[in-house]
N, C-alpha and C positions, 0 to 999 in steps of 0.2 A: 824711381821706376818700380813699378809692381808687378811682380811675376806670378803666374798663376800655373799650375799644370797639377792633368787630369790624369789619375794612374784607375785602369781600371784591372782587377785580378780576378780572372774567370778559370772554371774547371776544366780539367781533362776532359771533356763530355765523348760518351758512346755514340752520340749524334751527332753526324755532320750535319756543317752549314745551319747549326743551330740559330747563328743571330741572323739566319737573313742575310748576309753581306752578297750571296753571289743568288738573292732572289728564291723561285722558290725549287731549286736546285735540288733535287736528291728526296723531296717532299708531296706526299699524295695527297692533291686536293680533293675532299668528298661534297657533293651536297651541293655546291655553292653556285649553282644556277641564280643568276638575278642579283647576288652578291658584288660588289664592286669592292676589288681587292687588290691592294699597290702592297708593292716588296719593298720602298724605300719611304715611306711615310711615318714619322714621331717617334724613329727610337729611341732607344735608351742610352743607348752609347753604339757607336760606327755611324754607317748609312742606310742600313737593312731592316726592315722588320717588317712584320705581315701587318697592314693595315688594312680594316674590315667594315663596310657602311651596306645598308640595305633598308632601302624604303619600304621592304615586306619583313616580315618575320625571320629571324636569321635561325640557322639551323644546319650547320655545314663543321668540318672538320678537316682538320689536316694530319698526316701522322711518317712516323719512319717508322719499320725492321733492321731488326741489325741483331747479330748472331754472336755470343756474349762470348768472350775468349777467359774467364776465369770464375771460377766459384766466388762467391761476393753477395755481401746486402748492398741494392741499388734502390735510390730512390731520385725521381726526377724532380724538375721548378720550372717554372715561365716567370717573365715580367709580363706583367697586363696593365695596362692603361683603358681609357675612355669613357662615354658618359652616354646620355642620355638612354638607360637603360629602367631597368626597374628591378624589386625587391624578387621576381620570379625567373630575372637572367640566371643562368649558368653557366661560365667560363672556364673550364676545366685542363686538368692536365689527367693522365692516365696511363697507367702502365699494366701490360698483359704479356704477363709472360705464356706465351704459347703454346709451349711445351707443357706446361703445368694447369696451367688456366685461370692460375692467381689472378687478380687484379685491385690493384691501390689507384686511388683518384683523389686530388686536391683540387675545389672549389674554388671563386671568388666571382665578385662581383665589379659592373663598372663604375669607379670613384670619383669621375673627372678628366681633365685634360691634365695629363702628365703628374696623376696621383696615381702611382704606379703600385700596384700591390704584387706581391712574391707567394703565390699558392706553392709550395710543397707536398709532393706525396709524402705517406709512411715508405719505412724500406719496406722492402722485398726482396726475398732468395733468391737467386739467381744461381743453376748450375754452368760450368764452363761447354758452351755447345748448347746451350738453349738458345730459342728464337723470344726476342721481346719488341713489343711493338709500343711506342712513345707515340700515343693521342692526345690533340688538343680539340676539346669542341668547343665550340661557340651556339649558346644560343639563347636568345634576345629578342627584344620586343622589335616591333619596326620601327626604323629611326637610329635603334640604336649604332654606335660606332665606336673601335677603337683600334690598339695597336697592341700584339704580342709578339716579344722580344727575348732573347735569352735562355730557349729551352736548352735545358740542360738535363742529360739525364748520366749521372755518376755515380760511384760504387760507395762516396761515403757520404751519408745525409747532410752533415751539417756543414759543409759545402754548400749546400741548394740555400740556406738561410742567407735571408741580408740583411746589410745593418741598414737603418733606418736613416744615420749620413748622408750625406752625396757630396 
């Protein structure tokens, strides 16, 4: 007999309901008139993730606030999956500290069906009692589709890294 099990170890993240499990819970969708968007479609690991298709040009975003309880370098991640995209998509992660007006953004593109890539920001200062708001945009030729999973936005970078494993 062959036993298999799957340990997955994810961060303290500043963002609730980061993978999606309870939908899109706690999360401001912007833009995404004409968008056809399911909360449990190809994650990464659970049941949860924002899944994204649009016969027109995609151009929409999602984001949280959340009000930082200690001095700290943060820097956020996403899992991103999907495909039929092209060399001019942008799939983004983004951080704005409000208070300050900083802002770090980690790219990527779509790779496939469940060729999952890990954009990371740079850190960021963060004072205890600043406002910071975690953006993801999306945006894509028409046709394109995919699934992001796993935002994380944490006080220590390398955290947000993943191993290329599974």
């Amino acid at each position: 007999m062959k036993t298999n099990c799957t340990l997955a170890v994810v961060p303290d993240s500043y963002i609730e309901n980061s993978d999606f499990e309870n939908g899109n819970e706690l999360w401001t969708v912007s833009n995404a008139d004409g968008v056809e968007i399911k909360w449990n479609d190809t994650p990464i690991r659970g049941k949860g993730a924002m899944h994204f298709y649009s016969s027109s040009a995609l151009d929409f975003s999602i984001e949280q606030t959340v009000e930082i309880p200690e001095n700290g370098t943060y820097a956020a991640c996403m899992q991103v999956q999907g495909g039929d995209g092209n060399d001019a998509d942008d799939i983004s992660v983004e951080i704005t500290n409000v208070t300050t007006g900083e802002v770090v953004t980690a790219s990527t593109k779509l790779n496939g069906w469940c060729e999952w890539t890990n954009p990371a920001t740079d850190s960021i200062k963060v004072a205890a009692g600043d406002t910071v708001r975690v953006r993801v945009g999306i945006k894509a030729k028409a046709g394109a589709w995919g699934s992001i999973d796993d935002v994380f936005f944490v006080q220590n970078r390398r955290i947000c890294t993943r191993d290329k494993e599974r």
